[in-house]
N, C-alpha and C positions, 0 to 999 in steps of 0.2 A: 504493500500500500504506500501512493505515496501522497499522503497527506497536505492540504495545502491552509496556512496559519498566517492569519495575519494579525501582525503588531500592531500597536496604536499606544503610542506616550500621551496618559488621557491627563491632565483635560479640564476644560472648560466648559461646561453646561452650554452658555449661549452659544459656544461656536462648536459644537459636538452633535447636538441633536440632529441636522443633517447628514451626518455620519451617517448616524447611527440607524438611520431610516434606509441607508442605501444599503448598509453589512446585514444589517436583517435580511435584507432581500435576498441578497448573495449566498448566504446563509438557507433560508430556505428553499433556496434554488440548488444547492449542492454547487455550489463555484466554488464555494470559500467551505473546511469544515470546522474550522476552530477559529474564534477572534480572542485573542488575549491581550487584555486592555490593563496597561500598567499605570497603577495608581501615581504619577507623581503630581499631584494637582498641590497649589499654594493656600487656596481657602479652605477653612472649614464646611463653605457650603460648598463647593465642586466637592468635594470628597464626599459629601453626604449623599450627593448624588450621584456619584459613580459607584458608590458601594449600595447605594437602592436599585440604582438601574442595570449594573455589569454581570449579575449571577455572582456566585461565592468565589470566596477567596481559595487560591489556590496555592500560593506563596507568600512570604512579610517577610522585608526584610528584620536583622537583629533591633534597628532602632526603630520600629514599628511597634507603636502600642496594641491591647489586646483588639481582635475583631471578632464580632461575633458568629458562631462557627453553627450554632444547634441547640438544642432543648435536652432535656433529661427529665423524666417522669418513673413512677415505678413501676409502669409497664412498657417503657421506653427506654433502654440505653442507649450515650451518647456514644458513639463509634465513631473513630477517624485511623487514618494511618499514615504516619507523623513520620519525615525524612527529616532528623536534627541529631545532631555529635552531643549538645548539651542543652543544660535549663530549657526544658520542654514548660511552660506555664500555663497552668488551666484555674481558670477562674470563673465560680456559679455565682450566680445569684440569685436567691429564691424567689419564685414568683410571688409571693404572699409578706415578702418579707424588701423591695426591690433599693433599696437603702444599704442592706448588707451586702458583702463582699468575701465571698473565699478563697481563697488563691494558695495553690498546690504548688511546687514548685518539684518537679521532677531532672532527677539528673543534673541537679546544681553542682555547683562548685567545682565543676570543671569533669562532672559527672560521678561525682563519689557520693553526693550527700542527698536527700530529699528533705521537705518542710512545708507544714500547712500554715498558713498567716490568715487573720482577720483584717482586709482593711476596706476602706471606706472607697467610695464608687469613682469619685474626683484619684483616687490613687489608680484607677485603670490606664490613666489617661498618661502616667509618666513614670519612670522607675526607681524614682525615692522612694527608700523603706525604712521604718525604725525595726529596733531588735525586739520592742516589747510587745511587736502584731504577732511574734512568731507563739506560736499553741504548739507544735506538731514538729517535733524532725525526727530522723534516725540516716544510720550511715547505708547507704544504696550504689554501695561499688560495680560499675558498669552497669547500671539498669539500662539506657538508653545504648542501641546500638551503630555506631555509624559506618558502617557497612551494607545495612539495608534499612528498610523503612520500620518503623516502630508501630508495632499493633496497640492501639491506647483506645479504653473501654470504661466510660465510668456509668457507673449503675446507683438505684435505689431500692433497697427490698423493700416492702410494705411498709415497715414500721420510719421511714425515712432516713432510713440509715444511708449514707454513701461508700460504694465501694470505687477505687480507684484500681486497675489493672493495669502492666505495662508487660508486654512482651509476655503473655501467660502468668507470671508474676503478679499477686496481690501485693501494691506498694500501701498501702491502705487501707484500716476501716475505720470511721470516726459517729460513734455513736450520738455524739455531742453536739452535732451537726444534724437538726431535724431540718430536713428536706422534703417531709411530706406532700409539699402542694406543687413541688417540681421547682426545676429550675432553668434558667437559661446560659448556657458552656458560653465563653470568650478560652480564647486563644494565643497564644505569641509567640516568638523565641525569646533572646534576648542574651546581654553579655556575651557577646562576638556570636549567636550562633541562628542562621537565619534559619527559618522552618517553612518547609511544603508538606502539604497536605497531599498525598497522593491519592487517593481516594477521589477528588473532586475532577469529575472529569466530565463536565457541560460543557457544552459547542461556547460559548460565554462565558469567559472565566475570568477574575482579578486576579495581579500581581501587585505587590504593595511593596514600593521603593524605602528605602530609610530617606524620610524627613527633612526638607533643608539642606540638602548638598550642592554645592554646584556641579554645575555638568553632572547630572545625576546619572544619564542612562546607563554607561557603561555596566549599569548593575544589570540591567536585561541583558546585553549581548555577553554579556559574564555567564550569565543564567544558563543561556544557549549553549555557548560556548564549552563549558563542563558539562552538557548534557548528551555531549553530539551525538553519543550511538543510539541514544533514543529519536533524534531530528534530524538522524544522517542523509533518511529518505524523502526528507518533506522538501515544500517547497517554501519560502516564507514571502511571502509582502510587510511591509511596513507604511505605514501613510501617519501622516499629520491628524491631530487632533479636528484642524480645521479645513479639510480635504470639503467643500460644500456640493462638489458635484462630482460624478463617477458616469462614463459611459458604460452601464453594466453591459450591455449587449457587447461590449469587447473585450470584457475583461477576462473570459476563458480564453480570449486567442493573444490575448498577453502573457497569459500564464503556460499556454501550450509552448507559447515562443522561447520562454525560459527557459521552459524542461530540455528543450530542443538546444536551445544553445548554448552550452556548458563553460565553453572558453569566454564568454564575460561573467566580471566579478560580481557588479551589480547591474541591471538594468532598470534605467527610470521610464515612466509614464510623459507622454505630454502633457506638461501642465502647464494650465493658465497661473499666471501669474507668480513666473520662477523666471530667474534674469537669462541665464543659456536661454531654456525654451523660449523665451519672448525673441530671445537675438535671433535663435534660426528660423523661429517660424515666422519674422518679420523677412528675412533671408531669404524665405521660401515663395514669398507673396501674400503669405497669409496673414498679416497684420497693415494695413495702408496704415502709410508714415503720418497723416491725419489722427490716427490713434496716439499718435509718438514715435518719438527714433528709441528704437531699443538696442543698445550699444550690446557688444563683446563685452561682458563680466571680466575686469583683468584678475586674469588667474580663474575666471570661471566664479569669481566668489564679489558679496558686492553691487556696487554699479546704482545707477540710477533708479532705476525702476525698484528696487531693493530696499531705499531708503524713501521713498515719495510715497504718502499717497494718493496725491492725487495723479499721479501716471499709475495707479496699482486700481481708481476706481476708474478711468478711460477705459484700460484693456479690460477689466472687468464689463464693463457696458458694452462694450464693443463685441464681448463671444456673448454675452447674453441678448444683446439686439440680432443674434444670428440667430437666436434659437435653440443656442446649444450647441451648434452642429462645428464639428472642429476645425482645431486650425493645424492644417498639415504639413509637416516639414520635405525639404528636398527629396528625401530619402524616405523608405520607408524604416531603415534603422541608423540614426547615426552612433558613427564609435567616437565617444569619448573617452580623452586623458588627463581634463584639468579636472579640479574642482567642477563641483555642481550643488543644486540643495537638491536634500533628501526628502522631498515629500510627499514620493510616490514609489518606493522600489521596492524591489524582488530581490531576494539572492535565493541560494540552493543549499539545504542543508550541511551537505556534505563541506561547503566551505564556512562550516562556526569555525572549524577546529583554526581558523587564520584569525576568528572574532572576538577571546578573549583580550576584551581592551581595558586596558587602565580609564583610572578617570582622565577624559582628557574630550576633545571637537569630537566627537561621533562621526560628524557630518565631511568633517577633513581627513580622517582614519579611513572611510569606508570609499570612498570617493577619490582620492591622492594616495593616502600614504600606504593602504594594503596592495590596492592594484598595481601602481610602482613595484612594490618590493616583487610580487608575485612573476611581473610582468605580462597582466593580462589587462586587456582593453574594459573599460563600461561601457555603454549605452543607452542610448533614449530612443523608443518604440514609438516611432510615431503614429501608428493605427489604435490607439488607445489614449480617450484624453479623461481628466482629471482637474478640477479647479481648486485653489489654493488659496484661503481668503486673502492672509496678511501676512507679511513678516513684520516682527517687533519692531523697527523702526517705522515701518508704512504708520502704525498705530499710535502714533505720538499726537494727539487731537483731534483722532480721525472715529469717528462714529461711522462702523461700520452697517449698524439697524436697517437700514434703507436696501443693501444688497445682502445682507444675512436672508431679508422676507422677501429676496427677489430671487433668489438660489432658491428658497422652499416654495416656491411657486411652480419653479422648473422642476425639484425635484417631486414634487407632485404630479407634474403633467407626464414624468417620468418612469411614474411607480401607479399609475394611474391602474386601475384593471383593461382599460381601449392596449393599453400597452403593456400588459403582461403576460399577453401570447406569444410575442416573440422571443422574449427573456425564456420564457419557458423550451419555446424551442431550440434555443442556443446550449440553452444547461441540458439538455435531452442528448 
């Protein structure tokens, strides 16, 4: 099987839900069979709504507060199966009681020790502890094992007792602890040690980045990267949070084109409103210089269009007064070698094992500095277009409102049912 998974660094609410209306689709058209959407969003409310809207977590990183994972009742145990080296943390809180806070700490201390703590609900939320929450420890030499995934099972028998399990192992029983009316499990790793849940395996799934880093990503293409033999076969895509339009009807002959040609590194999408594509497909005749001069990007990276935005809402007007319909470059593939932005591409499993990257430009790595070292060419497919709201700079007093509900109009007329026959026959 070779699987096809696409990425998406989430996110912002206002400039997502567009997305999110097109991967559906995709999705249930069988184009796409897995989207994994990584939590790095900076508010409280994007995060609240990526974790309402994305399906369950699948991964957190170690500086990732708890998430909530499941319920536990006494006809209900909570089951998961837990890939972590150390401090596995589980935390209930009763439903009848939703103030209170228990927190297990499994395989602490670098995995010798375990301990039960009482603390308070605001302490979920960060990993200060005092010594006098702790109720519960004993010494639990290698409980957790990091060689394979950890079978983790907690239970209530009638009288609300809780039982804690790890690996067939009772690390737990705490009679002192009435759990009668049930309760609701949170999750984490923590103290250097990130946790996957392997067990969660929905077509929708979250990834949850550690908090506050710059240049965060690196920590997904790390993810992959260590992971290869299980993604050696897939295909991946990756897009922007803020991707507002998708030609889905091409987007399986984007991905065929992939499979098909092995010797590039990455291949990117036409996309509207990324400075290369604006350059060639003005190149090509498909943008009249009335729209603007769209210059050569020096270095591919940059440039005019990059930093304005008002030449970023022209060419936007100007492919949405077409209707949508694309704008074509010379070729039907060109090979690039400089710099490019990353807002629409594909790679192939089989090349993570070149994508464990440090923290560092994702966008410069993937684009320059792997395919250099490798000595293989990228590309940009021009039979597949893709529009791109903003780059950071374009949005410097720029309200974008006006073309966000001009894109959901299009992708309305898009996803429309008049236009779901053909989609249908392309994924057939």
């Amino acid at each position: 099987m070779t699987p096809v998974i696409l990425v998406t660094f989430a996110g912002r609410q206002t400039r997502m839900e567009i997305l999110t209306r097109y991967i559906r689709r995709a999705l249930d058209l069988g184009i796409i069979d897995e989207w994994h959407v990584w939590d790095f969003t900076r508010s409280a409310g994007d995060h609240a709504w990526v974790t309402q809207e994305f399906g369950p977590v699948r991964y957190m990183g170690s500086k990732v507060p708890y998430q909530e994972a499941g319920t536990v009742s006494a006809t209900s145990s909570f089951r998961t199966t837990a890939r972590i080296r150390h401090d596995l943390h589980v935390a209930v809180t009763p439903h009848d009681r939703p103030q209170e806070c228990y927190e297990i700490v499994a395989g602490g201390w670098n995995n010798t020790h375990s301990a039960l703590r009482k603390i308070s609900r605001d302490q979920m939320g960060h990993f200060d502890r005092s010594e006098d929450a702790t109720l519960w420890s004993k010494p639990t030499p290698s409980l957790l094992s990091s060689g394979r995934p950890n079978d983790v099972t907690f239970s209530i028998d009638p009288a609300g007792v809780p039982t804690l399990r790890v690996n067939d192992v009772t690390l737990g029983v705490w009679p002192e602890l009435d759990l009668t009316a049930g309760a609701t499990v949170h999750i984490r790793g923590g103290w250097g040690a990130d946790l996957e849940l392997c067990d969660v395996e929905a077509r929708t799934r979250r990834y949850i980045g550690n908090p506050n880093e710059q240049m965060p990503y690196y920590q997904a293409y790390d993810y992959y990267a260590t992971r290869v033999e299980k993604f050696d076969e897939a295909v991946f895509l990756k897009c922007d949070d803020d991707i507002v339009y998708i030609e889905l009807d091409k987007l399986d002959e984007f991905i065929q084109f992939r499979r098909t040609n092995p010797h590039y590194f990455i291949v990117s999408a036409n996309v509207i409103n990324n400075g290369v594509c604006a350059y060639l497909q003005q190149a090509a005749g498909s943008i009249p210089t009335v729209v603007g001069d769209f210059e050569h990007p020096p270095g591919g990276f940059g440039g005019t269009l990059w930093e304005s935005a008002e030449r970023a809402a022209k060419l936007h007007a100007y492919f949405l007064g077409q209707d949508g319909q694309t704008l074509p470059l010379s070729q039907s593939v060109v090979d690039w070698t400089e710099r490019q932005s990353i807002n629409f591409i594909t790679w192939l499993g089989r090349d993570l094992r070149h994508m464990a990257l440090p923290q560092c430009d994702d966008e410069y790595a993937l684009s320059v500095g792997i395919p250099t070292f490798l000595g293989r060419p990228s590309a940009i497919y021009s039979n597949f277009t893709v529009s791109h709201l903003s780059f950071g700079p374009q949005e410097r007093g720029w309200d974008p409102t006006a073309l966000i509900n001009a894109y959901e109009r299009l992708m309305q007329s898009r996803l429309s049912p008049e236009a779901e026959e053909p989609l249908l026959r392309v994924a057939s």
